[in-house]
Each structure stands twice: as C-alpha cells, then as structure tokens.
C-alpha positions in Angstrom: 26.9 -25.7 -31.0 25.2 -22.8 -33.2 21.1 -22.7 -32.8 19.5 -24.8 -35.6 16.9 -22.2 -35.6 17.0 -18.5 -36.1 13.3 -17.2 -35.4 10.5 -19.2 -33.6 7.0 -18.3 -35.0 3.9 -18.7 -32.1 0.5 -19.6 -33.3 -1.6 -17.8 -31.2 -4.5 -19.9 -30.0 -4.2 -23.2 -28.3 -0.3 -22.5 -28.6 -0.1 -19.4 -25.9 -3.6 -18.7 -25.0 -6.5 -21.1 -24.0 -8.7 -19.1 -26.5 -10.1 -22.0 -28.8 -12.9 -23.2 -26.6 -14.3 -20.0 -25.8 -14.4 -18.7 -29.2 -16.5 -21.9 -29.9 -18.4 -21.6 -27.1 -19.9 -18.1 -28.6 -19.8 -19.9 -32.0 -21.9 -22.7 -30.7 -24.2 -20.5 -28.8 -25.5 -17.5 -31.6 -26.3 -20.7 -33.7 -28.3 -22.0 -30.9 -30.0 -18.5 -31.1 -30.9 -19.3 -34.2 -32.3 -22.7 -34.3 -29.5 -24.4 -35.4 -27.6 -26.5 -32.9 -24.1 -27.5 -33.1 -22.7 -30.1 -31.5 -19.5 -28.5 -29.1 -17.1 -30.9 -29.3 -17.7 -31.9 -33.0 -17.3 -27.8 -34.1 -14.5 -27.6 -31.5 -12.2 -30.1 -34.2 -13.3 -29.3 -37.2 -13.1 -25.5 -37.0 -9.7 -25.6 -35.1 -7.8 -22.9 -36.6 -10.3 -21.5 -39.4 -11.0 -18.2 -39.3 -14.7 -17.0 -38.2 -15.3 -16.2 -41.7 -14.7 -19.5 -43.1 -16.3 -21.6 -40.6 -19.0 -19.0 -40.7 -19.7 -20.1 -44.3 -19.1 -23.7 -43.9 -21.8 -23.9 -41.3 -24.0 -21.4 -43.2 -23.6 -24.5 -46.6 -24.5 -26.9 -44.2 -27.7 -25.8 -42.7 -28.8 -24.3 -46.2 -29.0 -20.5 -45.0 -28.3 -16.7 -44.9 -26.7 -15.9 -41.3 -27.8 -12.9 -40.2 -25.0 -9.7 -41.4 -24.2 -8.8 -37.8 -23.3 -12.4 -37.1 -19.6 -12.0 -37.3 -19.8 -8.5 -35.2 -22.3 -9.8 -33.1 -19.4 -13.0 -32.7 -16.4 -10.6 -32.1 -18.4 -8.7 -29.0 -19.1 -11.8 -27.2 -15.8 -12.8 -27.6 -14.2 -10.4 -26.6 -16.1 -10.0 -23.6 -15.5 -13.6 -22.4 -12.0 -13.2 -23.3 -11.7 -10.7 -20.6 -13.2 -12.8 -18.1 -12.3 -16.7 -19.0 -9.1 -16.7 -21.0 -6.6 -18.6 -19.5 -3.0 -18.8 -20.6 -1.4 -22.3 -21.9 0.7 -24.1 -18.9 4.4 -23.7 -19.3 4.4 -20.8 -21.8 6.1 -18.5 -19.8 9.2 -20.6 -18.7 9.7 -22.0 -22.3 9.6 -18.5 -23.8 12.0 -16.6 -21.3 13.6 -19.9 -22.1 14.7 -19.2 -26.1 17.5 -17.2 -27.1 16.5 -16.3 -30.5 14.0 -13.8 -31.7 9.8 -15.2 -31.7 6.7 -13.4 -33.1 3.2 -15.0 -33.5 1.3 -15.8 -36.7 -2.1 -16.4 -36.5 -5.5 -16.4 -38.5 -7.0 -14.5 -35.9 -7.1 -10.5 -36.2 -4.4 -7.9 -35.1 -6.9 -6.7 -32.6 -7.7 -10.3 -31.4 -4.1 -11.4 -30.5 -3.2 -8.2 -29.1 -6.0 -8.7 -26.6 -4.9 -12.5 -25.7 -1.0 -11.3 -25.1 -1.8 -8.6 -22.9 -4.7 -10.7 -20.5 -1.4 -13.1 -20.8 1.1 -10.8 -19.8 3.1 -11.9 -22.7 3.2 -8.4 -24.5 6.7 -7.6 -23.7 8.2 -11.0 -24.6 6.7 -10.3 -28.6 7.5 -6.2 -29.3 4.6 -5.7 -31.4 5.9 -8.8 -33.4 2.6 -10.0 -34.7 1.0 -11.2 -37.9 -2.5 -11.9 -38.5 -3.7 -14.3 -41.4 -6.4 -11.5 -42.2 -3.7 -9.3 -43.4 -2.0 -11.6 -46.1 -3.4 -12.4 -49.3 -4.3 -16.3 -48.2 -4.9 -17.4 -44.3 -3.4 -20.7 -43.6 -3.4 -23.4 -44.3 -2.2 -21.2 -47.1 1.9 -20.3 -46.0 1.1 -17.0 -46.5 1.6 -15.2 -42.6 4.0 -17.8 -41.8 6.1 -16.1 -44.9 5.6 -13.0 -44.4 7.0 -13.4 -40.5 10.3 -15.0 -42.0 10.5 -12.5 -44.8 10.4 -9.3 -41.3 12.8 -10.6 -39.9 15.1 -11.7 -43.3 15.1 -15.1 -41.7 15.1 -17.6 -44.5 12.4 -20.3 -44.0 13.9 -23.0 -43.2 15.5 -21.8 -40.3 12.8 -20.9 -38.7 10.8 -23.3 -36.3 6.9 -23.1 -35.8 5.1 -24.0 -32.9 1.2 -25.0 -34.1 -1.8 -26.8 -32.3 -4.1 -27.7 -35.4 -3.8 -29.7 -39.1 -4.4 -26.4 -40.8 -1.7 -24.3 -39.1 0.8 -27.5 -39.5 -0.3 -27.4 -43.3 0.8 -24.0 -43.7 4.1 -24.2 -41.9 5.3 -27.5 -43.9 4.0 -25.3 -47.1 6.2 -22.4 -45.9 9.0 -24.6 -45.8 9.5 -24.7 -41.9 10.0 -26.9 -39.1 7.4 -27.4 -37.5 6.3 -29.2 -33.9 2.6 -29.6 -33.1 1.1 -29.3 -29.3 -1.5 -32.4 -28.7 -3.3 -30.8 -26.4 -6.5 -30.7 -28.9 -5.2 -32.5 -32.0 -4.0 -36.2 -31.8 -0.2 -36.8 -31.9 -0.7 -39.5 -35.1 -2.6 -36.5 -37.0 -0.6 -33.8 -36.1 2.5 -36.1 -37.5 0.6 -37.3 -40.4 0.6 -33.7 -41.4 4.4 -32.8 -41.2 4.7 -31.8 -37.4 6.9 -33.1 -34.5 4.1 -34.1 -31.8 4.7 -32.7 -27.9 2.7 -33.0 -25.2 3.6 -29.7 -23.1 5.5 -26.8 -23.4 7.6 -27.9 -20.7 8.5 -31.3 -23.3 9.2 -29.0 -26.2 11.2 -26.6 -23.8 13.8 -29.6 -22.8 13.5 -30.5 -26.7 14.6 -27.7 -27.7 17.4 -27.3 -25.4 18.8 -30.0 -26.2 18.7 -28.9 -29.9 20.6 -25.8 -29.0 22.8 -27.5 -26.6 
C-alpha cells in the first residue's frame, strides 16, 4: 500500500527537544528580577508555543508595564546557555524518525538560530538537511498556517498530504488551518484539548511510530 503521507513536518519544541520548560524557566525568572512573579506552571500552558515576543507582550498588558529593551536579548542569552547544559531530547525520537520513509523538516515559531541549536545538542542534524522553517521568517507565526505552508510549498508537497506532528493548541491551530493532518503529543497538552482542536492525540513517539506503520503498512 502507497504512504498516505508524502512529507512529515516536526514542531520543534516539546515534539523533538525537551526545550519548553527551560525557556519558561528563564521566562519565569527575568520577571522575577523584576518584581513581577509568575506562576511556573500556569506560564508553562498558556505560553506553550507563542513566540517570546508575543508572550513578552501579553505579560507586559497584564502587569500594566514597559519591559526593559534588552529583555528579549537578555532572554535569548540565558537560553541559550541553559540549552547547552539542560536540554534533553524527547524519548523515542530517534527510532521513530530513522523509522519514516518519506522526507521530514521541522516548522517552528522559534528562530533559525534557536532550532539549529536544539538539533545539533540532539544529534538529529543529519536526519533534517538544513530542512528548517522558523515562524519568524513568514509573514504570520502560527497559529497562523503560514510556516507550515511554506514547508509544503519547498518540497511541492500539496498540503494535504503532508502529516504534522504538534504538542500545543496553537501549533494544532495552524496545521488544521494549513489544511494537514495533524497528530498531537500529550505530553504537556491534554488528549481531549489537543482533539478538540483538530489533532489525533498520542501518548509517545513510540505510539505514533506503530501508528504510523500501520498506516504505511
């Protein structure tokens, strides 16, 4: 039987790499700097997937302020720092990639620069060729369908056989709105919402390895 799918698009964060808890953990703490706590867990949902510039001004509405201008520099050094040190790659990744016999990339709101860090401390440079698209470098980061687009329209895949492999409501969003398939990793989103939005819930990569085996089988 042919593949049902042609192209699998990677979000980056929370999909390959463990990144999402320490860029809130420096998120958390420069506003502690500051005098204005955030609760970790709380910041950890609702920013799941927004880019530092958006969540940046969603926090800067709610405590009424001006952040300081080297914030968002000031955000990418720690980061990257603890990025060197801390990152830790998502179980299973690695056996369901080498797994797929159809071209992948990853699209992902975070910078070029960002998710070429987080493949190589992964080892998973080789498996993508360069293959990346950042949500920075299209007119509209998701949820808007934009980088998920413009990863189908590389490769001159059409949409909807390509199959996108998300963690959060917003990426989901913006896969559905691209006209994809789209199956959504629980490990920080609830099954029920990730489904509510459009997705196919899993549990582990090694589940959505055997699921989509059997799809190609």
């Amino acid at each position: 039987m042919k593949n049902p799918f042609d192209l699998v698009i990677f979000d980056c964060d929370g999909v390959l790499v463990e990144s999402e808890p320490l860029a809130n953990r420096v998120y958390v703490q420069l506003f502690s700097e500051l005098g204005y706590p955030l609760d970790y867990e709380k910041t950890l949902h609702e920013f799941q997937g927004v880019t530092i510039h958006d969540r940046l001004a969603a926090s800067a509405r709610k405590f009424n302020i001006t952040p300081p201008a080297d914030f968002i520099s000031a955000f990418n050094e720690r980061l990257t720092a603890l990025t060197e040190t801390d990152l830790k790659v998502v179980h299973g990744i690695h056996a369901l990639i080498e797994s797929l016999t159809v071209p992948i990339c990853v699209a992902s709101n975070g910078s070029r620069d960002e998710i070429t860090q987080r493949l190589k401390i992964a080892k998973l440079t080789e498996h993508f060729n360069g293959h990346i698209f950042s949500g920075l470098e299209v007119p509209h980061p998701k949820p808007a369908p934009d980088v998920y687009l413009a990863a189908a329209a590389a490769f001159r895949i059409p949409p909807s056989r390509c199959i996108v492999i998300e963690d959060s409501i917003l990426g989901v969003t913006a896969a559905i709105r691209a006209g994809m398939k789209v199956y959504g990793h629980t490990a920080y989103t609830p099954a029920r919402s990730l489904q509510e939005a459009g997705a196919i819930p899993f549990a582990n990569m090694h589940e959505l390895k055997d699921i989509l085996a059997m799809q190609a089988a």
